[in-house]
TIBA-771822 format. One line per 2 residues: number of its first residue (from 1); for each residue x, y, z of N, C-alpha, C. Coordinates in steps of 0.05 Angstrom, whole numbers, plus 5000, padded with zeros to 4 digits. Layout:
# residues N
NUM) X,Y,Z,X,Y,Z,X,Y,Z ~ ... $
//
This chain:
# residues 211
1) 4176,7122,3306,4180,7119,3335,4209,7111,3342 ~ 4217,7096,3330,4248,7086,3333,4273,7114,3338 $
3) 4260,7129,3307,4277,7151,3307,4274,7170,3324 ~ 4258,7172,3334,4250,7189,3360,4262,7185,3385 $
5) 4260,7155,3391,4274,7144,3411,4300,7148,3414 ~ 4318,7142,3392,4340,7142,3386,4360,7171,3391 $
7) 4336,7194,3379,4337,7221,3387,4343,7222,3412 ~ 4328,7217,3423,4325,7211,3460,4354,7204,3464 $
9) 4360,7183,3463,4378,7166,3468,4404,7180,3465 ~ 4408,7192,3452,4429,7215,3441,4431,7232,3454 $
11) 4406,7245,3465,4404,7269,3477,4411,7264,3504 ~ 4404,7235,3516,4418,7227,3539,4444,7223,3537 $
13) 4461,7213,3521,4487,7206,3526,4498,7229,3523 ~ 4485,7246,3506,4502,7281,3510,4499,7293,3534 $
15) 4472,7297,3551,4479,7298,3575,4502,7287,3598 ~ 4507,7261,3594,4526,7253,3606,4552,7266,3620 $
17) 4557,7279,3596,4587,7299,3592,4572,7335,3587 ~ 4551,7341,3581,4546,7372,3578,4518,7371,3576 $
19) 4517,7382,3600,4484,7398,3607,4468,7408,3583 ~ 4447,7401,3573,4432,7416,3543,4414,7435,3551 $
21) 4424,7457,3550,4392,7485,3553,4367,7473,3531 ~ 4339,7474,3549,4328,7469,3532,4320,7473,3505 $
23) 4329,7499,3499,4329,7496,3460,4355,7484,3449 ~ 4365,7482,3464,4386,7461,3445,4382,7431,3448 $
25) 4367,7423,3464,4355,7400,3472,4340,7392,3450 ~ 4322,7411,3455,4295,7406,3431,4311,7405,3397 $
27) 4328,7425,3398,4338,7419,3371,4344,7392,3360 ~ 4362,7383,3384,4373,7351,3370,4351,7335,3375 $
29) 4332,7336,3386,4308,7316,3386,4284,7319,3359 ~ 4295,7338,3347,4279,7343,3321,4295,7342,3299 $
31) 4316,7335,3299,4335,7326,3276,4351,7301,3280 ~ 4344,7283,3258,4348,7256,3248,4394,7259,3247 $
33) 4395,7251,3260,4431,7257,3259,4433,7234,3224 ~ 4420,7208,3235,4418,7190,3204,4425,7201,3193 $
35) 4407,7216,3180,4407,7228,3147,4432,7242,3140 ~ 4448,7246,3160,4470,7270,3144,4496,7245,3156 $
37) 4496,7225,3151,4516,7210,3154,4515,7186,3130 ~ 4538,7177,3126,4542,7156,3097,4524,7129,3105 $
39) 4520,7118,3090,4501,7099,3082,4520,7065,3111 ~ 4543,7069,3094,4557,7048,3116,4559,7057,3146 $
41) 4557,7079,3153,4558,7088,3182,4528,7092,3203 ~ 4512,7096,3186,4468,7089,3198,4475,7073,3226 $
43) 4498,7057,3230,4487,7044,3257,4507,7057,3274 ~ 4517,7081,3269,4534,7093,3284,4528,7122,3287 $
45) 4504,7128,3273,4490,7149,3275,4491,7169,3301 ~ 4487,7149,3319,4469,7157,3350,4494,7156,3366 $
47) 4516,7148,3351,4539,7144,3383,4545,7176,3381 ~ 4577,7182,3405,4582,7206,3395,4607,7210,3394 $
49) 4612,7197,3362,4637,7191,3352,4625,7215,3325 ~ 4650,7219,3327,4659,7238,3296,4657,7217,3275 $
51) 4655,7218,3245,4649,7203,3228,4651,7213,3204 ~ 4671,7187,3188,4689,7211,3158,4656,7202,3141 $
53) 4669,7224,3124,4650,7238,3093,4670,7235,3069 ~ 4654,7238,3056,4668,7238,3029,4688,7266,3031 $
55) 4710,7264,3009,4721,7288,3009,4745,7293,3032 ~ 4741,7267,3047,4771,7271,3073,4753,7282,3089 $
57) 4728,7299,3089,4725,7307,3114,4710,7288,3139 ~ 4695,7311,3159,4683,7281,3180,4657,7299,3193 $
59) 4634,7290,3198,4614,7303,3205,4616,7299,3239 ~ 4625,7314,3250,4632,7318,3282,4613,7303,3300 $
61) 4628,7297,3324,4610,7285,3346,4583,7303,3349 ~ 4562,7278,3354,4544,7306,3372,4550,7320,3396 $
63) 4567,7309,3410,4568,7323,3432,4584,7356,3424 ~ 4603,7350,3404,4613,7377,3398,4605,7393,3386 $
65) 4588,7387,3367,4560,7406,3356,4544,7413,3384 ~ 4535,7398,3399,4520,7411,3428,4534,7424,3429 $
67) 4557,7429,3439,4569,7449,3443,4576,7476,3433 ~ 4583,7473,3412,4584,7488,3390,4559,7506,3394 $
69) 4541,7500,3391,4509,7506,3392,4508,7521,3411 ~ 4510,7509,3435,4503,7515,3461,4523,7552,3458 $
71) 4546,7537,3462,4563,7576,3469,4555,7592,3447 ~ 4543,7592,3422,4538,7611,3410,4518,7622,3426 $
73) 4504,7614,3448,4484,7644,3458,4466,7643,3435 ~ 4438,7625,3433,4429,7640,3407,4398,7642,3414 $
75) 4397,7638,3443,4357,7652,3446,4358,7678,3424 ~ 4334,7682,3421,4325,7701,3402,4338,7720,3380 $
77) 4363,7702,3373,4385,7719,3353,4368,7699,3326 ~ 4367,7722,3308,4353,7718,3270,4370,7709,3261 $
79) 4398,7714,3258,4414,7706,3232,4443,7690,3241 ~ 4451,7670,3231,4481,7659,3233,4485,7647,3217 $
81) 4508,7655,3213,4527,7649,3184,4546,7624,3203 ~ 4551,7606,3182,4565,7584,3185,4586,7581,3175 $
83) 4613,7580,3173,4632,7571,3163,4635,7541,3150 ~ 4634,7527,3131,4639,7498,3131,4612,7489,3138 $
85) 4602,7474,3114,4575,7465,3125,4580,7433,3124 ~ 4605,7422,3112,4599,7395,3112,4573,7378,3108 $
87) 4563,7362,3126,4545,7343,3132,4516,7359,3119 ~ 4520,7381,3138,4502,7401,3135,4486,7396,3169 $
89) 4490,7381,3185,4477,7376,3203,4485,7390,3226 ~ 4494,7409,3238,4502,7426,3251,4488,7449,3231 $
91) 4482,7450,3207,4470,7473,3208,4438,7476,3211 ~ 4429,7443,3207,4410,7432,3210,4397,7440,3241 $
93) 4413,7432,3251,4407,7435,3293,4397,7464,3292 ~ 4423,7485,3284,4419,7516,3280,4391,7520,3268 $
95) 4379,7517,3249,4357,7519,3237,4333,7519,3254 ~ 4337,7495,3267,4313,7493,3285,4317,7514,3319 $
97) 4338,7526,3313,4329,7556,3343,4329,7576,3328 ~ 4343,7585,3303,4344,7610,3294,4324,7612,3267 $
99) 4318,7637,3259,4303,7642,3239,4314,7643,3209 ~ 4347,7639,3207,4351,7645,3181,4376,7624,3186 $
101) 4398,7609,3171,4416,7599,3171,4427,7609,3150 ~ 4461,7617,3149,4471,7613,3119,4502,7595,3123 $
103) 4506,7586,3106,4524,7567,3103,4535,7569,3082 ~ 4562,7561,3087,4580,7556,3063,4598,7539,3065 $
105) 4596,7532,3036,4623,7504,3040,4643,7508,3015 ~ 4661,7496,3023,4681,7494,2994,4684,7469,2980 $
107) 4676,7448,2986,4676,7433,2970,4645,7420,2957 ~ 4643,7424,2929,4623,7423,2909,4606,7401,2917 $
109) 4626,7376,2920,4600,7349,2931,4591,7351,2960 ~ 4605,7363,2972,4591,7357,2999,4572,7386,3005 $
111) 4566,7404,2990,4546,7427,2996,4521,7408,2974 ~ 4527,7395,2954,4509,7388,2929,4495,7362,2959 $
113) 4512,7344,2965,4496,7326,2981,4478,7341,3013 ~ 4494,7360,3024,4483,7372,3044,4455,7393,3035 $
115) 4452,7398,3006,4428,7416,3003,4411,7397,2992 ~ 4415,7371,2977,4400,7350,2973,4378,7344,3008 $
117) 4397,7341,3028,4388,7327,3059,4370,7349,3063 ~ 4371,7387,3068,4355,7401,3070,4333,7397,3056 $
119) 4337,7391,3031,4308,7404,3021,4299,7367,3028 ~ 4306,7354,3030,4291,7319,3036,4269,7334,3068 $
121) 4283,7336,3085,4278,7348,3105,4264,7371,3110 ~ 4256,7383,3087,4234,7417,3092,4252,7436,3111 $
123) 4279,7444,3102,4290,7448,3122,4297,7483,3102 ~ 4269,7491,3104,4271,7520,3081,4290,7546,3087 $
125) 4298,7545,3107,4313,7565,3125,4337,7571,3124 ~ 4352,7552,3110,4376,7543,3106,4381,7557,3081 $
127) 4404,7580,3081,4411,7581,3053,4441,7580,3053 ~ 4453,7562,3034,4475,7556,3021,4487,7569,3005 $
129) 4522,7576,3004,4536,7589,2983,4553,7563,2983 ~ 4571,7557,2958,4596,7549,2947,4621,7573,2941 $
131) 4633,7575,2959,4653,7591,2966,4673,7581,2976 ~ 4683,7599,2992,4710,7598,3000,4707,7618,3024 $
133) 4691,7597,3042,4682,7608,3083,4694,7631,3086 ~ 4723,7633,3083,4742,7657,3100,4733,7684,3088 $
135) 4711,7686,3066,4711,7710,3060,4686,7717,3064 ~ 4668,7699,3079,4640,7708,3092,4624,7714,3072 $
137) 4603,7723,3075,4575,7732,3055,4574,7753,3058 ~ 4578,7770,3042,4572,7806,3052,4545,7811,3049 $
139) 4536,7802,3023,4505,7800,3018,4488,7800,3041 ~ 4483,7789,3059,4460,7780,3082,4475,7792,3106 $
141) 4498,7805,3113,4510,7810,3133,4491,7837,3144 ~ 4503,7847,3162,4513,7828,3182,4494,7814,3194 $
143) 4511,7791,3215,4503,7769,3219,4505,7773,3256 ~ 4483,7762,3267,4489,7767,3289,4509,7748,3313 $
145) 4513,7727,3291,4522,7694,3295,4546,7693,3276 ~ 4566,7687,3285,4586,7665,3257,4594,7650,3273 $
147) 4593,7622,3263,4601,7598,3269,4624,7586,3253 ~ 4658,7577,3259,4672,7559,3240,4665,7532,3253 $
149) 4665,7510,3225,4656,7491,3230,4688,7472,3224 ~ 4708,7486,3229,4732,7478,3221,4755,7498,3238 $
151) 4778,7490,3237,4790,7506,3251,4812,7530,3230 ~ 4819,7544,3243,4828,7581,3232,4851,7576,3248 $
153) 4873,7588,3231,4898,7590,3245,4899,7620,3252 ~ 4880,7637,3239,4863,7665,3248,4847,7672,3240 $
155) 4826,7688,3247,4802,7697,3235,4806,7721,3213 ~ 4792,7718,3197,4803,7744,3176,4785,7765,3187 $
157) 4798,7788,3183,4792,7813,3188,4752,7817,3177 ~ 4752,7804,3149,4728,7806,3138,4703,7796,3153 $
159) 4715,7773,3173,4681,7765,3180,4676,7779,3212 ~ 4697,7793,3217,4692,7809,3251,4683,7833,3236 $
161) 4693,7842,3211,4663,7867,3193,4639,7857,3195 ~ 4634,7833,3185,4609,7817,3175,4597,7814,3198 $
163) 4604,7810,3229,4587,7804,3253,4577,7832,3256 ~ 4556,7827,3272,4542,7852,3282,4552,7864,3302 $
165) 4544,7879,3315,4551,7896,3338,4539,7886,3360 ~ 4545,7874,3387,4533,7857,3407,4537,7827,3396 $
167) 4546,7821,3377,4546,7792,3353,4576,7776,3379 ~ 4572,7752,3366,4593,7734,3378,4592,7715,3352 $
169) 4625,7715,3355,4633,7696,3327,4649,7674,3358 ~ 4643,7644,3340,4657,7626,3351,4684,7606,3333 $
171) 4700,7601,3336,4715,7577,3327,4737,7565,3343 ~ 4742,7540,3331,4762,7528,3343,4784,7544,3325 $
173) 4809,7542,3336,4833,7565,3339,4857,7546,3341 ~ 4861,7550,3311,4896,7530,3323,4920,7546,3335 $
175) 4929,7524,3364,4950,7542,3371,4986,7532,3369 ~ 4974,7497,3361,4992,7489,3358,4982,7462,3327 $
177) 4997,7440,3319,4979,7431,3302,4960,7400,3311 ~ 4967,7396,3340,4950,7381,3354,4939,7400,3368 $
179) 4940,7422,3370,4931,7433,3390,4906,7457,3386 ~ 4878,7449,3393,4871,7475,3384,4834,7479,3406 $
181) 4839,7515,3412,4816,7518,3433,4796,7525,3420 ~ 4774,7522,3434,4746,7532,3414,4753,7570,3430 $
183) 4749,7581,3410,4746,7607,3423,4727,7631,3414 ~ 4717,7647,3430,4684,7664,3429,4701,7689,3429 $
185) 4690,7695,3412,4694,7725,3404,4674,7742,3405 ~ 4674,7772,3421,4653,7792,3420,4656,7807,3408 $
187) 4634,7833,3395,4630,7846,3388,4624,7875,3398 ~ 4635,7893,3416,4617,7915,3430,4634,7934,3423 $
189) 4617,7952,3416,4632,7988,3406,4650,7983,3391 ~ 4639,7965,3369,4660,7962,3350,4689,7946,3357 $
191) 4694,7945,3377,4714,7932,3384,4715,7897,3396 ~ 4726,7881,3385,4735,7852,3389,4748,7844,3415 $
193) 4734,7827,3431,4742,7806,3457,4741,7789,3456 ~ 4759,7768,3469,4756,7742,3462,4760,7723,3491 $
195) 4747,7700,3491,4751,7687,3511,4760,7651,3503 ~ 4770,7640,3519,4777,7611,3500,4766,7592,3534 $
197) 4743,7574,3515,4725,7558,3519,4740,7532,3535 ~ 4754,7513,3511,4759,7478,3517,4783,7481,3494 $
199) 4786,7464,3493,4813,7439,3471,4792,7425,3457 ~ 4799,7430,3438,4782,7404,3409,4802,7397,3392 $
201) 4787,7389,3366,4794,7377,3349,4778,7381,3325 ~ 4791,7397,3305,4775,7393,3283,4794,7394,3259 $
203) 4770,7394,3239,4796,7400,3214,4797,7420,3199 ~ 4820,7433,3186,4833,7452,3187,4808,7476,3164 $
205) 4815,7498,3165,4797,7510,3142,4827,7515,3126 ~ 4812,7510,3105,4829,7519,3072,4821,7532,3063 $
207) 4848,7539,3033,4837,7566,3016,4823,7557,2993 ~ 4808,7568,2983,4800,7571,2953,4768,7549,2955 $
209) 4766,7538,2937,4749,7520,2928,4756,7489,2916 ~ 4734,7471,2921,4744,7445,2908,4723,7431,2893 $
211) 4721,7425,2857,4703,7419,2849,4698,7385,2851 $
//
């Protein structure tokens, strides 16, 4: 009951600042934010502060996951591929509107601890790669969704292949190095449009892998 409440409680202070469609509502009221945060941070779970991880990185506000969530457009879309799974809790939210999740991360402990939290959670939907995000999954493509969970100084040519046709890829977009917009990208007749959302903050995507 606590954690339920607390759900609540979250879901109100995100309203505050951004309206929740109801499946994205329902999402965060069925996932525990707790569990995908460090052991010293549990009483900071519920605020909506960003919050470091092992590895330098930081598992994002909720409010910017709502968001995130929210502009992907995802009533009745099957598949989205994730850039950067971190926490894993943004892909967690995803899970509960869409029918398939895939994710990838580059660094070895934080996909090993984020697929530990899934399977704690019955969270079967979720499938994980250890890669290197910028080169997408060709395997399961296309995708009708891509999500970066980090920011692109550009999108590679490979994952606007990998989106579907009618698909929308989202990320934050550096334009300067404080400076960077979330921006939605379409898909129609083969050809790429783009529109730019807000100003965020995230951290940067890299190359290669990290064991």
């Amino acid at each position: 009951m606590i954690k339920a409440r607390n759900r609540q409680k979250l879901v109100e202070e995100i309203e505050k600042h951004f309206p929740l469609a109801p499946h994205v509502k329902k999402a965060f009221l069925e996932v525990d934010r707790e569990a995908f945060v460090p052991s010293e941070f549990k009483h900071l779970a519920y605020k909506l502060d960003a919050l470091p991880l092992s590895a330098s990185q930081w598992i994002s506000s909720p409010l910017t996951v709502a968001k995130m969530t929210q502009h992907l457009e995802l009533q009745g879309v099957d598949s989205v591929l994730e850039i950067g799974c971190g926490s894993g809790y943004q892909a967690a939210i995803l899970s509960k509107i869409v029918r398939r999740v895939f994710t990838i991360e580059r660094i070895d402990t934080l996909l090993k601890e984020a697929k530990r939290r899934f399977g704690e959670l019955e969270l079967h939907n979720i499938i994980t790669r250890f890669d290197d995000g910028q080169r997408g999954w060709k395997q399961y493509a296309p995708y009708e969704r891509i999500l970066f969970s980090a920011t692109a100084k550009r999108i590679p040519d490979i994952l606007f292949e990998q989106l579907a046709e009618g698909g929308i890829l989202l990320a934050p977009v550096e334009q300067t190095e404080n400076y960077h917009i979330v921006t939605r990208y379409y898909k129609k007749n083969g050809r790429i449009s783009s529109e730019t959302i807000e100003s965020c903050l995230f951290v940067p995507v890299l190359d290669g892998t990290q064991k």
